[in-house]
C-alpha positions as CSV (number, residue, x, y, z in Angstrom):
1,X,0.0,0.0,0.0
2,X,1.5,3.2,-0.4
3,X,0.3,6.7,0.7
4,X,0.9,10.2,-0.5
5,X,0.0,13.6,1.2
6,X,-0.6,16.3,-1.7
7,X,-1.5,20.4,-0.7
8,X,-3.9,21.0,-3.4
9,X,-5.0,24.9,-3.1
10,X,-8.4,27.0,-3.1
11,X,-10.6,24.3,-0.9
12,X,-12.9,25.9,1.3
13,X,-15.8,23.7,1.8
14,X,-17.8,20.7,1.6
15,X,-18.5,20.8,-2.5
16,X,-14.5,21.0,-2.6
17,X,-14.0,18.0,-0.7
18,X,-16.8,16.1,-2.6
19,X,-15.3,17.3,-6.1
20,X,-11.1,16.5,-5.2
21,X,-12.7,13.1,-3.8
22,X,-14.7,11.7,-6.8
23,X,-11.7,12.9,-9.0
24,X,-9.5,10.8,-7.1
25,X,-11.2,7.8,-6.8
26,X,-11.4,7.5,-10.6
27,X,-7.6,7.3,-10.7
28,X,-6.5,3.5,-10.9
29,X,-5.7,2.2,-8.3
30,X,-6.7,4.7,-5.3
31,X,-8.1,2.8,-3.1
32,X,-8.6,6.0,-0.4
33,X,-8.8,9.7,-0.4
34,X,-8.8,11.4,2.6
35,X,-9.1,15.4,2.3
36,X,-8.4,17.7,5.3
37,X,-10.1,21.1,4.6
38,X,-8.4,22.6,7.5
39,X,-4.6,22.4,6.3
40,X,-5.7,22.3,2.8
41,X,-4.2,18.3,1.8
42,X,-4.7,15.4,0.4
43,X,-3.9,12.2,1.7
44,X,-4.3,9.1,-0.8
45,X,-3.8,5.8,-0.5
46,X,-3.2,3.7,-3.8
47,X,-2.6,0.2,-4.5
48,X,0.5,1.0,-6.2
49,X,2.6,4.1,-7.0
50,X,1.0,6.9,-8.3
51,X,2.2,9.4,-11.0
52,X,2.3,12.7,-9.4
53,X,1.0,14.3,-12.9
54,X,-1.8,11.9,-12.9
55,X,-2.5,12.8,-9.4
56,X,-2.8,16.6,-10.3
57,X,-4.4,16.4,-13.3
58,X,-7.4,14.9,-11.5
59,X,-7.5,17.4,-8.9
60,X,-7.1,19.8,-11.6
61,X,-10.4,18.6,-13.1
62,X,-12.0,19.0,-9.9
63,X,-11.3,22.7,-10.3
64,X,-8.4,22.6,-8.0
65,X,-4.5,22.6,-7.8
66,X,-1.6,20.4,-6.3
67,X,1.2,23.0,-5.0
68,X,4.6,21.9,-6.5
């Protein structure tokens, strides 16, 4: 199992949490996404290794964006 922590800016509320979430979980192989409004991350837990673009580009989709 691994797990990554991402800061992904601009989420503020419920609807953000909900949107980053279902993003994720579309990625192969995330098998959790935990999102922490309060210090803005993005925990994710993944069956195997996840490419950081892939990552972003999903939160990206959302509406949102991973801090490099």
């Amino acid at each position: 199992m691994h797990t990554h922590t991402y800061t992904v800016t601009g989420m503020t509320c419920d609807h953000c949490r909900r949107a980053v979430t279902a993003e994720l979980e579309q990625v192969d192989g995330v098998s959790r996404v935990d999102v922490d409004l309060a210090t803005g991350t993005v925990t994710v837990e993944s069956a195997q290794a996840l490419d950081p673009d892939v990552v972003a580009a999903a939160v990206d989709e959302a509406g949102y964006e991973v801090a490099r």
